[in-house]
N, C-alpha and C positions, 0 to 999 in steps of 0.2 A: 603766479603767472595769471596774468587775468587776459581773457579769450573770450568774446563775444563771436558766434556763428549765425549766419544765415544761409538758408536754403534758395537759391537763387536757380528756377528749372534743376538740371541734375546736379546743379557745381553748389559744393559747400564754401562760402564764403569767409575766412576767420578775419576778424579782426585785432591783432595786438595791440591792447589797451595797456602798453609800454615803451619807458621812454630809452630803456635798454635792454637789449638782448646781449645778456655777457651771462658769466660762469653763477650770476646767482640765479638766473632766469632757465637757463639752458638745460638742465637737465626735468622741471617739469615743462618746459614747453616741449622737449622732446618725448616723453611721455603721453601728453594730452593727444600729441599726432598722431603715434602708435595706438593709443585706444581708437579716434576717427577711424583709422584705414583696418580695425579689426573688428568695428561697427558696419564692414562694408565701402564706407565714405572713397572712391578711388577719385576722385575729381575736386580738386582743390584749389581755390585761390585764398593767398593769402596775403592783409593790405598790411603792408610796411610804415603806413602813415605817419606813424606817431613816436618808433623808433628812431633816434635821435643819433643814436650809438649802438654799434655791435663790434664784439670782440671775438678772436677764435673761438671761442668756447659757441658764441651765439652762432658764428658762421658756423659749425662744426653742426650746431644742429640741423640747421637749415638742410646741411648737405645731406645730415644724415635721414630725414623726410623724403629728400628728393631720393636718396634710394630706397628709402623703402616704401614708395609707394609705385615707382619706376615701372617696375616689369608689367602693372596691368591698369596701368593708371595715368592722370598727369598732374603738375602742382605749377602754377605760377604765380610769382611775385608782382603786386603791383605798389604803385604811390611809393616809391623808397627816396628818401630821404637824402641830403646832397652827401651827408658823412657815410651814411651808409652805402650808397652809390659807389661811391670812393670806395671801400673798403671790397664791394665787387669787382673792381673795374683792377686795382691793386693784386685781385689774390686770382687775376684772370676766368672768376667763377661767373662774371657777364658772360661770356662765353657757354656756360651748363647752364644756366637755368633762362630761365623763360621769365623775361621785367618786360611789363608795361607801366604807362603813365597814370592810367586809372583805372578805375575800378570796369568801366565801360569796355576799353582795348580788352583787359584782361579775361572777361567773360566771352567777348567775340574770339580769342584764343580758340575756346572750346567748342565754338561751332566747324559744323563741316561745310 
């Protein structure tokens, strides 16, 4: 899984430097999260850009980030992808999480 982060004021930015998030991805990208959020990290964007394809296994992760950083924290998705979109929009998970279109929306997200 390869994962580039930046520090953007309090919000960690990640970027998936992957063209899929499916079952070979999925379980170290759900790992890398769980260490952020036990580093502290509770504020998270992360950009979809490059994702091309995700499968249950990727969405499964995704979901399983948004709870566990949930109860003291936030995480949104930005730049997703039209397949990817789709596969949100499909599994009515637009609805739970929090897409924007760029990287910009996304971080005004976390303003008050």
């Amino acid at each position: 899984m390869q994962i580039v982060s930046k520090q953007v004021k309090d919000v960690l930015v990640l970027v998936l430097n992957e063209s899929r998030l499916d079952a070979n991805v999925a379980l170290s990208f759900k790992e890398a999260f769980e260490q952020l959020i036990s580093e502290g990290q509770n504020t998270i964007a992360i950009d979809m850009g490059k994702v091309g394809f995700m499968d249950s296994s990727g969405l499964g992760a995704v979901v399983n980030c948004l709870k566990k950083i949930a109860p003291n924290g936030k995480l949104v998705l930005f730049s997703i992808t039209p397949p990817v979109a789709n596969m949100f929009k499909l599994t009515r998970m637009d609805r739970v999480f929090n897409l924007y279109n760029n990287e910009e929306e996304a971080l005004q997200a976390f303003e008050i």
